[in-house]
TIPASE-594013 format. One record per residue (C-alpha): x, y, z. Coordinates in steps of 0.001 Angstrom, whole numbers, plus 524288, in hexadecimal, padded with zeros to 5 digits. Example, Ala and Ser with C-alpha at 12.3 -4.5 7.8 and 13.67 -1.06 7.14 Angstrom:
<pts>
8300C7EE6C81E78/835667FBDC81BE4/
</pts>
This chain:
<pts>
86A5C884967D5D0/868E18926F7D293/860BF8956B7C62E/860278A0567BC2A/855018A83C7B7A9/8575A8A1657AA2E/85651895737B101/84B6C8975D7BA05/8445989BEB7AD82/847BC88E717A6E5/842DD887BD7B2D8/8356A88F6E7B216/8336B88E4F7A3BF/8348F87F9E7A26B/82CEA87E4A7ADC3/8213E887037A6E0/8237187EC47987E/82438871977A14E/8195D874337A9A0/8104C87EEA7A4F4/810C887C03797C4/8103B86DA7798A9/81C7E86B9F78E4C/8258C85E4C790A8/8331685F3D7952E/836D485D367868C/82EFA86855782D6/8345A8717078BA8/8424586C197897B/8420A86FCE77C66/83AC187EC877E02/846E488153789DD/8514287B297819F/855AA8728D78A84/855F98659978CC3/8497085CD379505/853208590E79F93/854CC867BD7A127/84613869037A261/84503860297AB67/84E66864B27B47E/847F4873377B143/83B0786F637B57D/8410D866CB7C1D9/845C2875937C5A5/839C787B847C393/83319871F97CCC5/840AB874557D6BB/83EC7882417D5D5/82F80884B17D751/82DB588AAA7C9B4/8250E87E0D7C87E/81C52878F47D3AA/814EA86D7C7D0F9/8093486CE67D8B5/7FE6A85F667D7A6/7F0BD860707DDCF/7F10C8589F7EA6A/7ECA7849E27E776/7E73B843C07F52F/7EB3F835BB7F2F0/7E2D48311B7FC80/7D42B8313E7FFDF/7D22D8354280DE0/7C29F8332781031/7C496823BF80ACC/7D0D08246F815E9/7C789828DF81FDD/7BCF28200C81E42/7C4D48132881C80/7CCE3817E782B18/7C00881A1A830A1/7B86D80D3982B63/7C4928050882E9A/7CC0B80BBD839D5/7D66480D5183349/7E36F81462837ED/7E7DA81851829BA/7E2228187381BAB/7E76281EF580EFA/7DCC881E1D8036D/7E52B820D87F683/7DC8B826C27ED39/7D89B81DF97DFBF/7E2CA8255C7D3C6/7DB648295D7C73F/7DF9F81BB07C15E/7DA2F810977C9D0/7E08D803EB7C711/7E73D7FB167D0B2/7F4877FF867CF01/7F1D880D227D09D/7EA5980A797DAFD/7F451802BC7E15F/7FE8380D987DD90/7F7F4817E57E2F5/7F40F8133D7F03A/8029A80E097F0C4/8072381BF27ED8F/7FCFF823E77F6A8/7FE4081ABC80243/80BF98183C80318/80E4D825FC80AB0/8027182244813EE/809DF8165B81780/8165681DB68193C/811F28260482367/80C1D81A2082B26/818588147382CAA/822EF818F183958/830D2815C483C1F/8347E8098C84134/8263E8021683D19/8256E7F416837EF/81E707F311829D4/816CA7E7DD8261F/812D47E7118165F/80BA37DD0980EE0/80BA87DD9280037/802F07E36E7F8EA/800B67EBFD7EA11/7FB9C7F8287F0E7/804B57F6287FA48/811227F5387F231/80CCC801027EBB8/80C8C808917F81A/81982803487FC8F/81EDA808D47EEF1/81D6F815207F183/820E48169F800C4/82BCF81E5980136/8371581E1180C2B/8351A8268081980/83FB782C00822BA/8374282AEC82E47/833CA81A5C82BEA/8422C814CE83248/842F98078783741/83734801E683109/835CC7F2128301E/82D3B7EE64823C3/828A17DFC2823F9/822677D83C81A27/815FE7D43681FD5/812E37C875816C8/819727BDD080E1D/81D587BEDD7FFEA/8124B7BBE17F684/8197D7B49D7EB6D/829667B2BC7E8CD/8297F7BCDF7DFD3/8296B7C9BC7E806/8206C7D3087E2A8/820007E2367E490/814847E1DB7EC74/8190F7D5507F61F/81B3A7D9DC80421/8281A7D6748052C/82B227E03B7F73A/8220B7EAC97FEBC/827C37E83580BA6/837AE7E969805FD/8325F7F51B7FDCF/82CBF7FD3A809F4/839DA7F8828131A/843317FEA9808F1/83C6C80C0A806DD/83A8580E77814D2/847A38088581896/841657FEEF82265/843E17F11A825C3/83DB27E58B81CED/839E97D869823A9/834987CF7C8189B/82B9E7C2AD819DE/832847B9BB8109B/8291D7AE8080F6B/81DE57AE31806C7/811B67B3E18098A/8087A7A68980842/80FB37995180C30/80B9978C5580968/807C67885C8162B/8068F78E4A8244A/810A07859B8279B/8184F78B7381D93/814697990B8241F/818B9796CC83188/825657912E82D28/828B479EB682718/822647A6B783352/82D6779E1583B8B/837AC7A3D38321A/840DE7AE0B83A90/83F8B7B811830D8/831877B72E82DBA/82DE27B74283D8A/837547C46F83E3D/82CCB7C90F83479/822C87C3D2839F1/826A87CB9B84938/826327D84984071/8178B7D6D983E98/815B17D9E684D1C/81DE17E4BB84C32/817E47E99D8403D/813887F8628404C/80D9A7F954831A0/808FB7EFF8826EA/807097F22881AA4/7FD387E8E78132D/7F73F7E7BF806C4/7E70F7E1A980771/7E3187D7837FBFE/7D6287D2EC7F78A/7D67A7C5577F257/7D5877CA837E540/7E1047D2917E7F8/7ECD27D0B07ED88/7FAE57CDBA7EDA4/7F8DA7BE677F1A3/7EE657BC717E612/7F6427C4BD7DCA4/801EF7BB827DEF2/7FA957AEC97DF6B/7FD7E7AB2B7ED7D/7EF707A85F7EE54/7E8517A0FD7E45C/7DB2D7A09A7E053/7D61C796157E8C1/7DC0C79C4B7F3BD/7D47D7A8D37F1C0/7C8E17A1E17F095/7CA9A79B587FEAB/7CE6B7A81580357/7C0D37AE9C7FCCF/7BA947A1B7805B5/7C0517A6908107D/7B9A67B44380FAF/7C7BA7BA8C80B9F/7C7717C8CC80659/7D4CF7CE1C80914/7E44C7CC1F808FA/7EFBC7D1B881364/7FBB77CC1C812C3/7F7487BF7180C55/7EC867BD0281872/7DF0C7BC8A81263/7D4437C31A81B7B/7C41C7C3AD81A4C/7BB707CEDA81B1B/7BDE87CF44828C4/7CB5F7D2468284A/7CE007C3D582E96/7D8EF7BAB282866/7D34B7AE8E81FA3/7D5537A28E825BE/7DA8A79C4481A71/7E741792E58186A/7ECEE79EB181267/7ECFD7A62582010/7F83C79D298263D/8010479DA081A7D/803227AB3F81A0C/812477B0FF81C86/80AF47BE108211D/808CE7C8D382B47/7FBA57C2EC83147/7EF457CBD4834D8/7F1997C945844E0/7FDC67D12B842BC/7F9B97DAA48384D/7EEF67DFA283E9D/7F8507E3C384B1C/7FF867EAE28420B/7FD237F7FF846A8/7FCFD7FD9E8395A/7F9957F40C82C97/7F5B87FE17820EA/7EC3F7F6F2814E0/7F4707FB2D80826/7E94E7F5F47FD7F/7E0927FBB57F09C/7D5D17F8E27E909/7C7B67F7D87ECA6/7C8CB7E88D7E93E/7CE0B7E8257F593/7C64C7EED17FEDB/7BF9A7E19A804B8/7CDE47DDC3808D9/7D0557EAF280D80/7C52F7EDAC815A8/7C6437E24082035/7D4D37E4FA823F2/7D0E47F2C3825FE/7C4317EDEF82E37/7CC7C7E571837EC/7D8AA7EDBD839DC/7E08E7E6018326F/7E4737EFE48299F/7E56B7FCA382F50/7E8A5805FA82766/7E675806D281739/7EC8080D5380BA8/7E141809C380051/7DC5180F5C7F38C/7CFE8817F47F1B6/7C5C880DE47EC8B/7CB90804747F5D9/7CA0880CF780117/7BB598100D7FC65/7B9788002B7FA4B/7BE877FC5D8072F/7B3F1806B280E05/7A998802DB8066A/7A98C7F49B80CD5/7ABC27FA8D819A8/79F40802ED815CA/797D07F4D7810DD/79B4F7EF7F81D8B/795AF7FABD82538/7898F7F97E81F52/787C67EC7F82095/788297EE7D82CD4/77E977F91382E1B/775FE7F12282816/778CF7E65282FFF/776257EFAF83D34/769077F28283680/7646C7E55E8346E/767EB7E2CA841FB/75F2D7ED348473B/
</pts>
């Protein structure tokens, strides 16, 4: 659309009231005469047009030294650090790393790959803000563990996992049992089931997994009440500091041997550590003694984490070094 000078010079003098000046669309509505619709589409013209160019001061997301160090100190194939916002609660936390890592994951994934996901907080907020990609056809996306409770949350896997299928127009194969059964018995019944064992072949096949880490003062399982008290307690016994897909593990990234371990409807760590890539979506410094012995044994291979987390996971990699400096010494 061709514009007159008288036009133009509307166009450039409610871009100067809006913008220079600082007055609201009201105000300059009523010093042009004309309605704030008309503003708005005014100053929508003066954007189209480049008599206003809005320029930001670039924000880097993402700290690379903290990326650096945690690749080198746990071998690591692929780390994003999101940067702590100005306002550090959980949920901003949460949000942000959700926000800032989703378009890390995106360019990890290829055509034609199998997905795994878990569920997860930090997760679902990543998975929220993925958006769809022309070059991802003919992806599968499984659910790599049970549902938690009967009412589906937004952060189960199996709301993450139909979530992720729809915006990049793959393939969803769910798990429909629950995540902890009463019995083993009860567990290999379902793991006989047609449709879970089609699943369960996918595993093998699996190219990428996506999986939340919990402490056991945080996560999805406590949160819901799958695991009471008393449980946790034999679970502390057992030397238990972290959570993946409902499988409890010690400081040496090794699965408790606990009655809890066999009645599990879940991806187990034999097959998730063959995955080629599994990528650690987590936050919070609380949970950098879960974090830091999937990292140490390969389980988890790549991580998308939160500044203080990032800093709390080295410093027990740092602890551990010089314990064993000191150890070398007393040696000597």
């Amino acid at each position: 659309m061709v514009h007159s000078v008288s036009e133009i010079e509307l166009i450039k003098l409610a871009a100067r009231l809006y913008y220079v000046d600082s007055l609201s669309q009201v105000e300059v509505a009523r010093l042009l005469a004309v309605s704030q619709a008309k503003v708005s589409r005014l100053l929508q013209l003066a954007r189209e047009k480049g008599v206003v160019q809005i320029t930001v001061s670039e924000y880097e997301p993402r700290v690379p030294e903290l990326e650096q160090r945690l690749a080198d100190t746990y071998d690591l194939g692929h780390v994003a650090v999101i940067r702590d916002p100005h306002v550090r609660t959980t949920a901003s936390i949460r949000s942000n790393v959700g926000y800032f890592g989703a378009p890390v994951v995106t360019r990890l994934l290829r055509a034609g790959q199998v997905i795994g996901l878990t569920g997860g907080r930090v997760l679902a907020e990543l998975i929220r803000h993925v958006s769809a990609s022309d070059h991802l056809g003919g992806l599968r996306v499984v659910q790599l563990m049970g549902s938690i409770g009967a009412d589906v949350a937004e952060f189960d896997a199996v709301e993450l996992s139909r979530r992720l299928a729809n915006v990049l127009g793959g393939t969803l194969y769910t798990l429909n049992t629950p995540a902890l059964v009463s019995s083993a018995a009860s567990r290999n019944s379902f793991l006989k089931l047609e449709q879970v064992r089609a699943v369960w072949k996918l595993y093998n096949e699996m190219d990428v997994a996506l999986v939340g880490i919990g402490s056991l003062s945080d996560s999805s399982f406590i949160e819901r009440g799958t695991y009471r008290a008393e449980d946790l307690k034999r679970m502390h016994a057992l030397g238990a500091v972290g959570e993946i897909c409902g499988r409890f593990y010690d400081a040496n990234g090794h699965e408790c041997q606990s009655e809890f371990r066999d009645r599990i409807v879940s991806i187990q760590f034999n097959e998730l550590r063959r995955i080629p890539l599994t990528v650690g979506v987590t936050a919070g410094s609380g949970r950098a003694e879960a974090i830091a012995p999937v990292l140490r044994v390969g389980l988890v291979k790549a991580l998308i984490i939160d500044e203080n987390g990032a800093r709390a996971v080295l410093e027990i990699a740092d602890k551990s070094n010089r314990k064993g400096k000191k150890k070398g010494a007393q040696v000597r």
